[in-house]
C-alpha positions in Angstrom: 214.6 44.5 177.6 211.6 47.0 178.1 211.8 48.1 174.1 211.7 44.3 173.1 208.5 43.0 175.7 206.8 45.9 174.2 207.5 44.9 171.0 206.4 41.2 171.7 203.5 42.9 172.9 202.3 44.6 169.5 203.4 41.6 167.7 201.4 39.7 169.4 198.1 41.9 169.1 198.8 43.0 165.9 199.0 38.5 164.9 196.0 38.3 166.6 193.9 40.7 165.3 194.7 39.4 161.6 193.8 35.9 162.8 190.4 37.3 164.0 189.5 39.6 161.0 190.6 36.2 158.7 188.4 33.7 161.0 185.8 36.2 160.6 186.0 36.8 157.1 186.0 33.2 156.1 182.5 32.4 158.4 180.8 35.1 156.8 181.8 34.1 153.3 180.7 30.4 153.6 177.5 31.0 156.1 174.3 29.6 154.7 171.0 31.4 155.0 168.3 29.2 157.2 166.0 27.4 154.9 163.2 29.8 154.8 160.8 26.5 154.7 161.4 26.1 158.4 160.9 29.5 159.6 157.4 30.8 160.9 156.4 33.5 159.0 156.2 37.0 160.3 153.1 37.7 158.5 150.3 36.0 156.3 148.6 38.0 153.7 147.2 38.0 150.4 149.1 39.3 147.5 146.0 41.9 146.8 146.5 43.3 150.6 150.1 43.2 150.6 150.7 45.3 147.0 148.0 47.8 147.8 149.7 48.3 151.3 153.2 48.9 148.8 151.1 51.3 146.7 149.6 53.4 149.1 152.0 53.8 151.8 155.2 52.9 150.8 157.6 54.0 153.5 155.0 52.3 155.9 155.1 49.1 154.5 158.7 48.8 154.3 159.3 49.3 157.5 156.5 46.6 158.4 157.3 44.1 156.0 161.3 44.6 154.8 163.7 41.8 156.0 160.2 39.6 157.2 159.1 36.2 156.3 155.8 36.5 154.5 153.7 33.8 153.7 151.7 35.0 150.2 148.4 34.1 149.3 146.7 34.4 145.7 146.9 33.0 142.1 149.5 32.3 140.0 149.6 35.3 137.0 152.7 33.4 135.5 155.8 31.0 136.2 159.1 32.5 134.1 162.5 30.5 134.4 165.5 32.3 133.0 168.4 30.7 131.3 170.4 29.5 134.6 167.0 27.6 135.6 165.8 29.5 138.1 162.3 29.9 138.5 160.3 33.0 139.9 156.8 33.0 140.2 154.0 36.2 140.0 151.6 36.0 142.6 148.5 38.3 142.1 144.9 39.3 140.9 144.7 38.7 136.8 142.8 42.2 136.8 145.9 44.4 137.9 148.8 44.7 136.5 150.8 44.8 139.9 151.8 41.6 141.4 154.0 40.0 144.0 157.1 38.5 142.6 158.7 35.5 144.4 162.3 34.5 143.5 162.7 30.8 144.7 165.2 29.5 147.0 167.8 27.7 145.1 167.4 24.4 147.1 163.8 24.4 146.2 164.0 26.0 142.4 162.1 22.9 141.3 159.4 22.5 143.3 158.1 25.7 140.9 158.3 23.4 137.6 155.3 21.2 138.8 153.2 24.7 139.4 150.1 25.5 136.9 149.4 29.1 135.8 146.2 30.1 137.2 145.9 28.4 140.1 145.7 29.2 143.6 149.5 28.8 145.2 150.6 29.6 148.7 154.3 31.0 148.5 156.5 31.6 151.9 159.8 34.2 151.2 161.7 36.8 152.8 160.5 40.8 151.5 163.1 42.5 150.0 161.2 45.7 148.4 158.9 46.8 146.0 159.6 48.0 142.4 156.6 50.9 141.6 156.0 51.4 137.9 152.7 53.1 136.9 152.6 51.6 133.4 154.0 48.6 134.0 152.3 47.6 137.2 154.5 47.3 140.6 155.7 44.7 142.0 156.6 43.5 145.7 159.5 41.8 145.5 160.3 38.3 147.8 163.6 36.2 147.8 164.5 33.1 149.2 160.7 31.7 148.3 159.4 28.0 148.6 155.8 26.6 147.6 154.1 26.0 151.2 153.4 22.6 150.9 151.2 22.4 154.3 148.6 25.1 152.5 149.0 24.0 149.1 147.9 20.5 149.9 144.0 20.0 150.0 144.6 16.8 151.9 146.3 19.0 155.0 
């Protein structure tokens, strides 16, 4: 009788602890990131102050800005949408070849489309690194971006 509670006992942990890791498993495959247009952002800058940060202290600026909601600053250099649709704008001066890229958040991809080249845009995303290319230009690298209406908006 001993031999068999203990083996109820396993059973019974060993049912559970699949149930958990599966429960587990199946929120972290369907969670949904926060819509990054209702966060506060962690940091406003311009796109000039935020690449030259990048380019002179990397390692620095990772650590301050990686994983942080930055709310960008500057003019659009250009607006590229790739095959799928998806829309990512370069936010930077027109005299450097360095620039902030922003990938836009799926649920606001076409907010982008009514953009003009040139202009002055305000751009809220989440840093996810910097690209460094010397003949290229480098690029600081934000995901999950939406067009901050509240600055964009001369009216506000």
């Amino acid at each position: 009788m001993n031999k068999n509670k203990k083996w109820v006992y396993i059973s019974a942990l060993f049912i559970i602890a699949i149930g958990s890791t599966a429960f587990y498993i199946y929120k972290e495959y369907n969670r949904k990131n926060e819509d990054t247009g209702s966060l506060r952002p962690d940091y406003v800058v311009t796109a000039s102050t935020i690449i030259k940060e990048f380019e002179t202290d990397q390692e620095s600026a990772t650590k301050k800005y990686s994983d942080k909601i930055i709310l960008i600053e500057g003019y659009l250099k250009d607006i590229l949408k790739d095959d799928r649709g998806f829309y990512s704008l370069m936010i930077g001066d027109t005299t450097s070849m360095s620039s902030v890229k922003c990938s836009m958040d799926t649920a606001h991809n076409q907010e982008a489309a009514s953009l003009q080249k040139g202009t002055a845009a305000v751009i809220k995303g989440v840093c996810a690194g910097f690209n460094a290319d010397e003949l290229l230009g480098s690029d600081v690298i934000l995901v999950r971006c939406i067009i901050d209406q509240m600055k964009n908006n001369p009216s506000n």
